[in-house]
N, CA, C and O atoms as a Tinker XYZ file with bonds, in Angstrom:
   476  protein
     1  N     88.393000   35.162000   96.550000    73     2
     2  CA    89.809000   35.153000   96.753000    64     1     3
     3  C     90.320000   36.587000   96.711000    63     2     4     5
     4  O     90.136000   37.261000   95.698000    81     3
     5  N     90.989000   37.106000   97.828000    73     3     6
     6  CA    91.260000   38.079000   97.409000    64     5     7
     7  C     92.861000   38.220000   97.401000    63     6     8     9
     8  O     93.438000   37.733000   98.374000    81     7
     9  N     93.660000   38.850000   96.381000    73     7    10
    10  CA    94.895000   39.118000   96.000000    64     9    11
    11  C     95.604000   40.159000   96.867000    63    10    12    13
    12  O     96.831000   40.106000   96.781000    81    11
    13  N     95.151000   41.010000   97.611000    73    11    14
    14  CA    95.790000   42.216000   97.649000    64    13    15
    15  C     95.325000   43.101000   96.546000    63    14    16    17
    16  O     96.124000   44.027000   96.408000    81    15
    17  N     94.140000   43.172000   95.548000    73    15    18
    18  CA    94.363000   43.791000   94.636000    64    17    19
    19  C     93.007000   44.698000   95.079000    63    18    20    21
    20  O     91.985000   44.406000   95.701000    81    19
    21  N     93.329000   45.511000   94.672000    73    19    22
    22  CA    92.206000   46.962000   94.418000    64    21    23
    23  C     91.014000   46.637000   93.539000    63    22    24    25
    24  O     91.471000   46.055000   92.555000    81    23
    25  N     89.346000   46.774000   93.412000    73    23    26
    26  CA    88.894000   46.241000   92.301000    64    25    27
    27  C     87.995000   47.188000   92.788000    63    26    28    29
    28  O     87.504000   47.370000   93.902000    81    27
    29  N     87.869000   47.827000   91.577000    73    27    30
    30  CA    87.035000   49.429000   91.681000    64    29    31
    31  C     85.819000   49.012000   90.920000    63    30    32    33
    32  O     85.918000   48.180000   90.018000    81    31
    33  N     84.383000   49.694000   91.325000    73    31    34
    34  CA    83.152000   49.634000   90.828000    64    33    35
    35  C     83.283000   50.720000   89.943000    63    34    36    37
    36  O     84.060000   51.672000   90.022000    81    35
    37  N     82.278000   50.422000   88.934000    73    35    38
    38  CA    82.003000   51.852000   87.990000    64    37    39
    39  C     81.384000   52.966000   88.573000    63    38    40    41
    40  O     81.321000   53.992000   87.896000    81    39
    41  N     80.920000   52.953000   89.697000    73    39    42
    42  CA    80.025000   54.159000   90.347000    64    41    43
    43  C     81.580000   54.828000   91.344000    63    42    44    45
    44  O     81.741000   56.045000   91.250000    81    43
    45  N     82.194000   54.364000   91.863000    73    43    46
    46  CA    83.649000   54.069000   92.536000    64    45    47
    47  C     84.496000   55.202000   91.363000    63    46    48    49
    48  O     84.758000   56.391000   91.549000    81    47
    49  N     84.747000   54.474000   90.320000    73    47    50
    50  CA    85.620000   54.990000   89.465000    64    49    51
    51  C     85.036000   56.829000   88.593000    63    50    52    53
    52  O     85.789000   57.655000   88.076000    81    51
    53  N     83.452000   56.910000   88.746000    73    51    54
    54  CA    82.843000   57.895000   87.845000    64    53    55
    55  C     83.047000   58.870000   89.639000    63    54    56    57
    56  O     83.111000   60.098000   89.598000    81    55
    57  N     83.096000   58.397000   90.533000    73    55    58
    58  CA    82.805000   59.417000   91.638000    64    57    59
    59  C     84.672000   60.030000   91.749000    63    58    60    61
    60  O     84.995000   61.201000   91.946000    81    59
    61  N     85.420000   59.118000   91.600000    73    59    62
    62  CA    87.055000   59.836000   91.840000    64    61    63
    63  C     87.329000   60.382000   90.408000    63    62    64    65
    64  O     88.358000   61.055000   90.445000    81    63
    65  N     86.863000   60.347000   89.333000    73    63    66
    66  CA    86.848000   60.686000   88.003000    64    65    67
    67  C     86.114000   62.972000   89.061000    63    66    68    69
    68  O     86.482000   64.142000   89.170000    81    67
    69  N     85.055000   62.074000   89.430000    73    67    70
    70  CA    84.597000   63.854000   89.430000    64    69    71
    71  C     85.102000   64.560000   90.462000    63    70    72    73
    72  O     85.157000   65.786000   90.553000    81    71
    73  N     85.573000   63.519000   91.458000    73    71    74
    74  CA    86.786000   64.649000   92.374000    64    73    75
    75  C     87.957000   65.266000   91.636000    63    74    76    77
    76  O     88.437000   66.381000   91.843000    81    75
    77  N     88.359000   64.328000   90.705000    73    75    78
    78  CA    89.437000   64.817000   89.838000    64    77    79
    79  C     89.350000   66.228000   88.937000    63    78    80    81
    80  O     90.218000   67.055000   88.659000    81    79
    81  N     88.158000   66.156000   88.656000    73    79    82
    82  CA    87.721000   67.138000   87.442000    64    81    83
    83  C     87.596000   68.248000   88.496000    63    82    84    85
    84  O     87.594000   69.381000   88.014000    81    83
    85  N     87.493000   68.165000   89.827000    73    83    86
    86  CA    86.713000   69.041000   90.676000    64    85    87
    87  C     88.078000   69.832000   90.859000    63    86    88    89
    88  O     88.299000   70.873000   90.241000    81    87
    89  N     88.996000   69.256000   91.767000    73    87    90
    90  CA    90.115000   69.731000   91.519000    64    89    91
    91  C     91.050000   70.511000   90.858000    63    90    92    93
    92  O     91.571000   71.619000   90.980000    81    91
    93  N     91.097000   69.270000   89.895000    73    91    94
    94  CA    91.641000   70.917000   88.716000    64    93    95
    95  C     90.891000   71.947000   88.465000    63    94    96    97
    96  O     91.454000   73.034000   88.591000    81    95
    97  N     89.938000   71.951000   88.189000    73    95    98
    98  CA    89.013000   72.985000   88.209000    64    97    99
    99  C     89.273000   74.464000   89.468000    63    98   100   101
   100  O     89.225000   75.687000   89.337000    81    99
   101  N     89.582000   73.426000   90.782000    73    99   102
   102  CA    89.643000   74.434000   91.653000    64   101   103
   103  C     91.450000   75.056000   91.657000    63   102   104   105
   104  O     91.757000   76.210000   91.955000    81   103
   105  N     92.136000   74.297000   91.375000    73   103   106
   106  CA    93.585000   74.625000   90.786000    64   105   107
   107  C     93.522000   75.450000   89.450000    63   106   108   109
   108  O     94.605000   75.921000   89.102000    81   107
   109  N     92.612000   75.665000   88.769000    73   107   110
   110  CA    92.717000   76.214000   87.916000    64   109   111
   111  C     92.033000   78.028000   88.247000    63   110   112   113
   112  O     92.688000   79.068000   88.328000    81   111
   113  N     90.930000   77.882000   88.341000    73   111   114
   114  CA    90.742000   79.075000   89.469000    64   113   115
   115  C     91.456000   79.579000   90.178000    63   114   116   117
   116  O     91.365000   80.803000   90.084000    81   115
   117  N     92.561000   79.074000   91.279000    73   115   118
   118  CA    93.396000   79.380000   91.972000    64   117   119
   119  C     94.157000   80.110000   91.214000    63   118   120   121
   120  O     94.102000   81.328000   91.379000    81   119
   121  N     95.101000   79.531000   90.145000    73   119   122
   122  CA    96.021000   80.128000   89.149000    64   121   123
   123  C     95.452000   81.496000   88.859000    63   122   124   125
   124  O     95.956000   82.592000   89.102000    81   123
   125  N     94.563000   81.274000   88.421000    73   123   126
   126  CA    93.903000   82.335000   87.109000    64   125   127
   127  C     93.567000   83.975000   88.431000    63   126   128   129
   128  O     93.673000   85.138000   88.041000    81   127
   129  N     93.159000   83.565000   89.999000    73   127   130
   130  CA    92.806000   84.614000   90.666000    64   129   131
   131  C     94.339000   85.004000   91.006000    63   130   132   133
   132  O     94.376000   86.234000   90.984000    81   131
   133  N     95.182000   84.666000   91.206000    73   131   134
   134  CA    96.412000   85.149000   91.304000    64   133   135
   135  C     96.999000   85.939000   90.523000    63   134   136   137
   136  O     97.327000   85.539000   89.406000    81   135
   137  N     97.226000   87.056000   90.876000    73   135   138
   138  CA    98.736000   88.492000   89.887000    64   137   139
   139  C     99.455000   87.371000   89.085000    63   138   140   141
   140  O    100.053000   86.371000   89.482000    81   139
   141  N     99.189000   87.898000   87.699000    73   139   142
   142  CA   100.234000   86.958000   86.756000    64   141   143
   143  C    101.656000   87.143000   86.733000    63   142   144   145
   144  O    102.439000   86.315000   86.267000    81   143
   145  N    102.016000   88.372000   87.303000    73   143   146
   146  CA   103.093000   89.036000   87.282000    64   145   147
   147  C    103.918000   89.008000   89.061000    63   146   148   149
   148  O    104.845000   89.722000   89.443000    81   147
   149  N    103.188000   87.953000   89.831000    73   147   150
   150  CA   103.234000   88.251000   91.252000    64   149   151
   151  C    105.096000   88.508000   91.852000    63   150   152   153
   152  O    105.622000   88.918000   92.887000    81   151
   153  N    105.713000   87.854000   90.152000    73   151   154
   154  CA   107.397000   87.592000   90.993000    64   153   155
   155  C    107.870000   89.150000   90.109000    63   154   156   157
   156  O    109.006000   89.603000   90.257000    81   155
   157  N    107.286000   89.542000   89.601000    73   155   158
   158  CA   107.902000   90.811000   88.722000    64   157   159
   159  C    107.300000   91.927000   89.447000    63   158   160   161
   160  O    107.215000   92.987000   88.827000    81   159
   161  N    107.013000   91.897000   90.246000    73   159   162
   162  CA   106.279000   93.108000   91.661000    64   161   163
   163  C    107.259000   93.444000   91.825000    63   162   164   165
   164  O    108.128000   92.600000   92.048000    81   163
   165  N    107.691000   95.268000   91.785000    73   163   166
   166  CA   108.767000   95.452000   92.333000    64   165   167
   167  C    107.922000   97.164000   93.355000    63   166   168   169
   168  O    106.837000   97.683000   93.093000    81   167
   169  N    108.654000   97.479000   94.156000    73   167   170
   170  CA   108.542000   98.438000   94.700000    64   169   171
   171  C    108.668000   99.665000   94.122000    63   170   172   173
   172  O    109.700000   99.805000   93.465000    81   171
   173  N    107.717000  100.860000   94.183000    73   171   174
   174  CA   108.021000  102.159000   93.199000    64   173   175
   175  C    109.138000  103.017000   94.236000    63   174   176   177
   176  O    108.952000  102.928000   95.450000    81   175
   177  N    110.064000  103.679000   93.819000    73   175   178
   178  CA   111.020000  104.356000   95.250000    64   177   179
   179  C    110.554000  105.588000   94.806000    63   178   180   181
   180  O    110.554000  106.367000   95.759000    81   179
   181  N    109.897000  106.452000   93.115000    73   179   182
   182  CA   109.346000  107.783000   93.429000    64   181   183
   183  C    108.492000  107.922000   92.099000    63   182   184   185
   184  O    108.915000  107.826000   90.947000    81   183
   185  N    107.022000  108.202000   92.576000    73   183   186
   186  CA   106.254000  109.168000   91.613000    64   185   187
   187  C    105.925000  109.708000   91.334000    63   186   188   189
   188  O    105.336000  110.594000   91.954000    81   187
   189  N    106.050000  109.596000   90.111000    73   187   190
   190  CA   105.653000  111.554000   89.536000    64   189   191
   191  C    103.985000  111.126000   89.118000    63   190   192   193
   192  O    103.615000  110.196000   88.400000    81   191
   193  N    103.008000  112.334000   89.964000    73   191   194
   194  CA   101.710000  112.637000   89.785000    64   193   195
   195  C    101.921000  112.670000   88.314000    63   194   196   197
   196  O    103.051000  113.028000   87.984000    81   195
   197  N    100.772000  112.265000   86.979000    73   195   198
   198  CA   100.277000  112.576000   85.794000    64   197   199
   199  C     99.447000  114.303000   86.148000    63   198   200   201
   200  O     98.799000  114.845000   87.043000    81   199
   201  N     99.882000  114.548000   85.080000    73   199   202
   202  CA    99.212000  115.774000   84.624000    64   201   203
   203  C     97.680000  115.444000   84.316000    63   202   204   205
   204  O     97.581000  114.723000   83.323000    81   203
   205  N     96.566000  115.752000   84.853000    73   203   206
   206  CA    95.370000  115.385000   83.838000    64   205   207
   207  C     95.445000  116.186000   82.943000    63   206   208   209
   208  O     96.153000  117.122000   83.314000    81   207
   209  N     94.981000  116.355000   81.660000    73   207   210
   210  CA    94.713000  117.036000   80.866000    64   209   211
   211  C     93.840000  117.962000   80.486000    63   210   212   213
   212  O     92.675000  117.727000   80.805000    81   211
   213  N     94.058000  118.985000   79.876000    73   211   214
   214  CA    92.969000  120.159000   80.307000    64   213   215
   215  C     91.664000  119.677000   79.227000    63   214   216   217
   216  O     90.488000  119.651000   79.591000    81   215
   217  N     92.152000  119.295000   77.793000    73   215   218
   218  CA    90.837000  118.942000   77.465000    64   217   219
   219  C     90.090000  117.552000   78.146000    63   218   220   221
   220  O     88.861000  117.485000   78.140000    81   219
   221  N     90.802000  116.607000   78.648000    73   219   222
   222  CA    89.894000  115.937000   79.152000    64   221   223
   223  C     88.920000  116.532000   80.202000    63   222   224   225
   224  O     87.736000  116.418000   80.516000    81   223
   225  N     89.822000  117.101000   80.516000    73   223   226
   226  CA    88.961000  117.610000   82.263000    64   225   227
   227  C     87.626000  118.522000   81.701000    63   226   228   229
   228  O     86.535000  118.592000   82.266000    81   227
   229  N     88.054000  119.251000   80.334000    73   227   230
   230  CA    86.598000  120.124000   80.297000    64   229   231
   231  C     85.875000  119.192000   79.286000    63   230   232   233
   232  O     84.808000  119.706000   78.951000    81   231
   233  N     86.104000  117.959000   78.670000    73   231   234
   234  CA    85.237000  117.190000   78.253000    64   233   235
   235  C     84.728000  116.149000   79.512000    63   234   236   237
   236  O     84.083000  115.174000   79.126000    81   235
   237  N     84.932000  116.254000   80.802000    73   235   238
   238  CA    85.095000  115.113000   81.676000    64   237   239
   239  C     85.506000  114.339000   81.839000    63   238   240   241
   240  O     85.104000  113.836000   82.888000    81   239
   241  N     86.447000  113.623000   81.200000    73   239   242
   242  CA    86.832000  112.206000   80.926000    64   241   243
   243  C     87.522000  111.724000   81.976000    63   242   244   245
   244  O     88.491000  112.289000   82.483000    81   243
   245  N     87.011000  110.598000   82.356000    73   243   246
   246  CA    87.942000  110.361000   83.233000    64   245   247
   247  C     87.689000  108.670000   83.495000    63   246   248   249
   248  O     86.724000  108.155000   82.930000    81   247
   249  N     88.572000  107.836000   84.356000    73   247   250
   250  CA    88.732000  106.294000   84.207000    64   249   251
   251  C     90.365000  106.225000   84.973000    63   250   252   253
   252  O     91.106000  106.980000   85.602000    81   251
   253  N     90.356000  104.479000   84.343000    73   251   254
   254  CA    91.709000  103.946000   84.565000    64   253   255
   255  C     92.418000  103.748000   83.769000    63   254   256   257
   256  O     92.005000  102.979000   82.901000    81   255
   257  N     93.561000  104.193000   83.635000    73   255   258
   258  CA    94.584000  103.583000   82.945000    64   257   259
   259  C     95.344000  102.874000   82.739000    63   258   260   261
   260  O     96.330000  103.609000   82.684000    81   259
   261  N     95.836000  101.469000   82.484000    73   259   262
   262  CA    96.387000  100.624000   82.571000    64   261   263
   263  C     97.411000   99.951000   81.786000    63   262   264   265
   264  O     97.151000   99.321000   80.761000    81   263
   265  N     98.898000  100.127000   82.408000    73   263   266
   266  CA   100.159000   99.959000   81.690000    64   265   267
   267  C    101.227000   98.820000   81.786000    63   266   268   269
   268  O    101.480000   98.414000   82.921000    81   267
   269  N    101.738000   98.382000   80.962000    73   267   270
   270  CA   102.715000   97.510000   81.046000    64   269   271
   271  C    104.277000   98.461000   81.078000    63   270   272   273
   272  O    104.940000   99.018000   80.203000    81   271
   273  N    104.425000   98.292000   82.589000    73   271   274
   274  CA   105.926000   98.979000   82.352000    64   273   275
   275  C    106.978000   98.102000   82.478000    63   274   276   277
   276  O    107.044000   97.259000   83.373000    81   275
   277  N    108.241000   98.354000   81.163000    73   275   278
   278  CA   109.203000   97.493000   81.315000    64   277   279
   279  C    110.318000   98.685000   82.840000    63   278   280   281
   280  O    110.498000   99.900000   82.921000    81   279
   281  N    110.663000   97.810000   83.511000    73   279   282
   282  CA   111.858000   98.407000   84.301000    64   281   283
   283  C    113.050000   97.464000   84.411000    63   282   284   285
   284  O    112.908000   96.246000   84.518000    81   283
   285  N    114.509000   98.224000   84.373000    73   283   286
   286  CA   115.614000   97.729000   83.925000    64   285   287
   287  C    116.177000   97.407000   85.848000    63   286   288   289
   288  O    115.660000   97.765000   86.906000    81   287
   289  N    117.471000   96.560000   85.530000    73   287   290
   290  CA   117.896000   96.212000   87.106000    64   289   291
   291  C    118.332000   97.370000   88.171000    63   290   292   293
   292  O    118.654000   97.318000   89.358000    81   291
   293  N    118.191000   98.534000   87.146000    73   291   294
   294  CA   118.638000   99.691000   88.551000    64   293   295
   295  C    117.436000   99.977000   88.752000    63   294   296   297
   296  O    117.329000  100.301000   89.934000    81   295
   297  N    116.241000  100.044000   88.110000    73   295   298
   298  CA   114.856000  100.661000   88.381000    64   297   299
   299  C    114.555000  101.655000   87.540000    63   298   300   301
   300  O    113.626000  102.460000   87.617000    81   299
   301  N    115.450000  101.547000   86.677000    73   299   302
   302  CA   114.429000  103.234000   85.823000    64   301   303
   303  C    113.949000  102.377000   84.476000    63   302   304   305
   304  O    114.467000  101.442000   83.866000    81   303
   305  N    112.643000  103.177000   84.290000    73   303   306
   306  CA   111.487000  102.711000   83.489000    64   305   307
   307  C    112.169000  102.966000   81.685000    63   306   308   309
   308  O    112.419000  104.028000   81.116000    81   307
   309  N    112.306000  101.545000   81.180000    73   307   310
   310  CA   113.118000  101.970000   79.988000    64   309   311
   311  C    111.888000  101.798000   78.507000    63   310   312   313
   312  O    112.006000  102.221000   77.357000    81   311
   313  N    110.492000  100.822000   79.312000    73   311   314
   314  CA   109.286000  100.970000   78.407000    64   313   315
   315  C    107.784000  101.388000   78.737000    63   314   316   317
   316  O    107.444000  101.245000   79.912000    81   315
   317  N    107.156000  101.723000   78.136000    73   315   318
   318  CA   105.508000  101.818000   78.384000    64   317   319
   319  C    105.106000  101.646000   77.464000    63   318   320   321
   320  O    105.551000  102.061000   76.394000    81   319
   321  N    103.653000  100.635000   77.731000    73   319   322
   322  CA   103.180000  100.136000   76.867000    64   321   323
   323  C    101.750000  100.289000   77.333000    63   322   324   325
   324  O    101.507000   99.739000   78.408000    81   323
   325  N    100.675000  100.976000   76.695000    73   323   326
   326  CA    99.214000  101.255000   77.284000    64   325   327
   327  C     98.188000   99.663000   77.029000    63   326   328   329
   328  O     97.992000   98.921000   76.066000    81   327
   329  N     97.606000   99.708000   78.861000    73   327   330
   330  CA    96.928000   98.160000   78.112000    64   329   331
   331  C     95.726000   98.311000   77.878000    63   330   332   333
   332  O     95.118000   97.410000   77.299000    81   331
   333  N     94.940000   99.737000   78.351000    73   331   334
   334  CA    93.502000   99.821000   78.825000    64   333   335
   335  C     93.105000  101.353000   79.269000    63   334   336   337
   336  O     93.484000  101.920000   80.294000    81   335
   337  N     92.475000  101.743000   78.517000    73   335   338
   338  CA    92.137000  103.043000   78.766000    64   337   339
   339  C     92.270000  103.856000   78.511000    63   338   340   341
   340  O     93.472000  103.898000   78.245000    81   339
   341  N     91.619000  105.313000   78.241000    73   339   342
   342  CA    90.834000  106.142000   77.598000    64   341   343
   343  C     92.558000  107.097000   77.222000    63   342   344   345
   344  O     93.379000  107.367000   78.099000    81   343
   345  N     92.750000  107.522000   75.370000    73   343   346
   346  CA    93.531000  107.756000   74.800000    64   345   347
   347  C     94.169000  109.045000   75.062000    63   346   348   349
   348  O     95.277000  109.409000   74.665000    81   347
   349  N     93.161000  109.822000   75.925000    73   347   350
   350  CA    93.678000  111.138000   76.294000    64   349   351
   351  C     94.087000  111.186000   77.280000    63   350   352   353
   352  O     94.795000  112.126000   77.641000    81   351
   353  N     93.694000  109.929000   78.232000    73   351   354
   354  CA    94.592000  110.340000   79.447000    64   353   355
   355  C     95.251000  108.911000   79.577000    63   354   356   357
   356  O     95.258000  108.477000   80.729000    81   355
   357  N     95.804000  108.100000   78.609000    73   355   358
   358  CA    96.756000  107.318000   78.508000    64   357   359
   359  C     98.317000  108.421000   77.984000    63   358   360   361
   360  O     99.448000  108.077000   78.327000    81   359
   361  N     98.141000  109.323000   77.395000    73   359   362
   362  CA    99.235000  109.961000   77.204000    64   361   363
   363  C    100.269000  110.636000   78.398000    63   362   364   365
   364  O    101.452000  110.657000   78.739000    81   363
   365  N     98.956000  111.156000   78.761000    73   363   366
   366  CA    99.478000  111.753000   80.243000    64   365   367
   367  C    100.177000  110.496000   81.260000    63   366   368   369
   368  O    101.245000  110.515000   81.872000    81   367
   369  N     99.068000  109.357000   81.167000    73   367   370
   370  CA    99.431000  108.338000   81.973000    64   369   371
   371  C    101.324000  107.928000   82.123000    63   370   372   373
   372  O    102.219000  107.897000   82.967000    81   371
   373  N    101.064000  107.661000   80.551000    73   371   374
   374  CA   102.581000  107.227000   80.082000    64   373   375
   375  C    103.859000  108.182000   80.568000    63   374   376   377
   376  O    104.988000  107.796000   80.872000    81   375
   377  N    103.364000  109.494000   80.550000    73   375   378
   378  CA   104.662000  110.736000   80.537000    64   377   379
   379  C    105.181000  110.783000   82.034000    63   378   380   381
   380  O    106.260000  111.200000   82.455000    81   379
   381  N    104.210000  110.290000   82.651000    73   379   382
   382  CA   105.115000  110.039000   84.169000    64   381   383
   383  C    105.301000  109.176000   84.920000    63   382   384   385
   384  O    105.978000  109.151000   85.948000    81   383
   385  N    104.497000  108.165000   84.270000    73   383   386
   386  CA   105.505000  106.558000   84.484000    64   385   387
   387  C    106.738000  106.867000   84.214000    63   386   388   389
   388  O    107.696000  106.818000   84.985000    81   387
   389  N    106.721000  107.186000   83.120000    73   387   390
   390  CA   108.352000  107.045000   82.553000    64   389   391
   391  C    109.280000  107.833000   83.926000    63   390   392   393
   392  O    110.269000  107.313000   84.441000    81   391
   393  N    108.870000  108.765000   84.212000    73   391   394
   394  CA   109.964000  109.198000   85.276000    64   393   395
   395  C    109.791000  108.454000   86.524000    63   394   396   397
   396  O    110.563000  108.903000   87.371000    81   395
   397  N    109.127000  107.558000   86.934000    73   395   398
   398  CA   109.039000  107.073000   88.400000    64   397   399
   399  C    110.560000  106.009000   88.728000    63   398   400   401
   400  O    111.130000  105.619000   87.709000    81   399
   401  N    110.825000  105.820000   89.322000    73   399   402
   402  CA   111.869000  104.987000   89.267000    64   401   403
   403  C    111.596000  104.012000   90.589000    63   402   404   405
   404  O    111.118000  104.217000   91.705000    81   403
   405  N    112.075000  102.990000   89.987000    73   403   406
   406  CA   111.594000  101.017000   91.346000    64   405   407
   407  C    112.941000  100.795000   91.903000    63   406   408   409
   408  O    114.041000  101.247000   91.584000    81   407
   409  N    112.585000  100.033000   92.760000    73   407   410
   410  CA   114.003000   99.457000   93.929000    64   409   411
   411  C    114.543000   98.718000   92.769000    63   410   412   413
   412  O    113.845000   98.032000   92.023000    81   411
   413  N    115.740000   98.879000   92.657000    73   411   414
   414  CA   116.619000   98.172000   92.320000    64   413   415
   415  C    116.698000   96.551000   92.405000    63   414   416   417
   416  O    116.546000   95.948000   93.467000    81   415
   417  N    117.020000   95.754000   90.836000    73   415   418
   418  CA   116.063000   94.316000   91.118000    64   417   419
   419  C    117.532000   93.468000   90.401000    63   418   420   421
   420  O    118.487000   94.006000   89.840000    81   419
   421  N    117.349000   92.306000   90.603000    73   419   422
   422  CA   118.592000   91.354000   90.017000    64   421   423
   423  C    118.359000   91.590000   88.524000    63   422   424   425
   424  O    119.332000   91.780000   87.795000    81   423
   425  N    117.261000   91.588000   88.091000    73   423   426
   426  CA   117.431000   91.654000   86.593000    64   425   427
   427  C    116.142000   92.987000   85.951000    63   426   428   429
   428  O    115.787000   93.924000   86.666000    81   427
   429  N    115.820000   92.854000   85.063000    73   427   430
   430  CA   114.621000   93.455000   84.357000    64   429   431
   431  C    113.748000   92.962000   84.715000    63   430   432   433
   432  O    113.908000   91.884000   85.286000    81   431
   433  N    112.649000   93.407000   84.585000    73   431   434
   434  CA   110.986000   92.813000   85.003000    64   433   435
   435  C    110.020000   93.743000   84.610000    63   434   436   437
   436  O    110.150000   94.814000   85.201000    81   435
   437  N    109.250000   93.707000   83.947000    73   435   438
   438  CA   107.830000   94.194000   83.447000    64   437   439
   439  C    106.499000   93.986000   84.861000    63   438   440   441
   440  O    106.202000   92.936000   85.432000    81   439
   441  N    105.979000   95.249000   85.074000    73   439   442
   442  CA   105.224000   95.404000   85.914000    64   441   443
   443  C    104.134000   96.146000   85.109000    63   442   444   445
   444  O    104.299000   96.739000   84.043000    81   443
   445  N    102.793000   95.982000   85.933000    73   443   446
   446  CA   101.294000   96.396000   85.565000    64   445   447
   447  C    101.232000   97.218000   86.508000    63   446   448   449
   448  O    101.216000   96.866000   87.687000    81   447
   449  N    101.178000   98.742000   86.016000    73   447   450
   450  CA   100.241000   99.790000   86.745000    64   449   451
   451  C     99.023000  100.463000   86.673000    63   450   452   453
   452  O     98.736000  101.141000   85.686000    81   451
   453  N     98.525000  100.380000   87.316000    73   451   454
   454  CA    97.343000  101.524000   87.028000    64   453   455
   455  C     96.813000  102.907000   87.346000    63   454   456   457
   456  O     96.284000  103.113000   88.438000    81   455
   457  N     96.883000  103.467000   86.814000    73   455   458
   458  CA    96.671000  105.345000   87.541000    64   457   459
   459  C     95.090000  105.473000   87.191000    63   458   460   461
   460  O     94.471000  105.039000   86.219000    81   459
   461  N     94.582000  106.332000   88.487000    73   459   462
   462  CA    93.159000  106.484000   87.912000    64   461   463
   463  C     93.134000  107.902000   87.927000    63   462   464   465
   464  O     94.031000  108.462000   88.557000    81   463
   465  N     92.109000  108.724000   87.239000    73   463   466
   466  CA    91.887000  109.730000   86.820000    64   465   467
   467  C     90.633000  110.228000   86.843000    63   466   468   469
   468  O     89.808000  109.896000   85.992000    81   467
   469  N     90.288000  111.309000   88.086000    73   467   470
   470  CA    88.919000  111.392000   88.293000    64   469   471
   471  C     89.159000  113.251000   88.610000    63   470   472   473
   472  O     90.161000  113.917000   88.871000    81   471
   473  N     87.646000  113.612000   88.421000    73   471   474
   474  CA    86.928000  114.898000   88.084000    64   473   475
   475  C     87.200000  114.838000   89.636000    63   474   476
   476  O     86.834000  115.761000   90.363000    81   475
């Protein structure tokens, strides 16, 4: 007799169980490869080159630096915050973020930069 009704096997139910798992899985990946920050992207309108530093340069040092900058709704940089990278030339890093200034935005927004620093 059949009702109109749906009547799922256990091999049925364990196979849409692992499309399910498959899915999120691939939604979750998706998320995670995406800029966390993708709506707080704002445009830089001017930067100021970092100074490298003279002792780094005659110790060699060199890498990426990586910053959390707060910027306010006209665009000028009102925080820095170091997320990653080498202490002597995170200083430098920081001293001219601070002067760069972003397009002008409806509100505040925190952006990720990175400056690299090579011999």
């Amino acid at each position: 007799m059949n009702n109109n009704r749906f009547e799922f096997r256990p091999n049925q139910l364990r196979r849409a169980g692992v499309r399910l798992m498959q899915a999120a899985v691939l939604a979750l990946v998706v998320a995670l490869a995406m800029p966390a920050r993708a709506a707080d992207e704002r445009a830089v309108k001017t930067k100021v080159a970092p100074t490298y530093p003279e002792i780094a340069k005659r110790m060699r040092v060199s890498g990426v630096v990586r910053l959390a900058v707060t910027v306010d709704p006209e665009g000028k940089v009102t925080g820095v915050k170091p997320i990653s990278g080498n202490g002597m030339l995170s200083v430098a890093a920081e001293d001219a973020v601070r002067r760069w200034r972003f397009e002008p935005s409806a509100g505040a927004s925190t952006v990720e930069v990175s400056l690299s620093f090579s011999l």
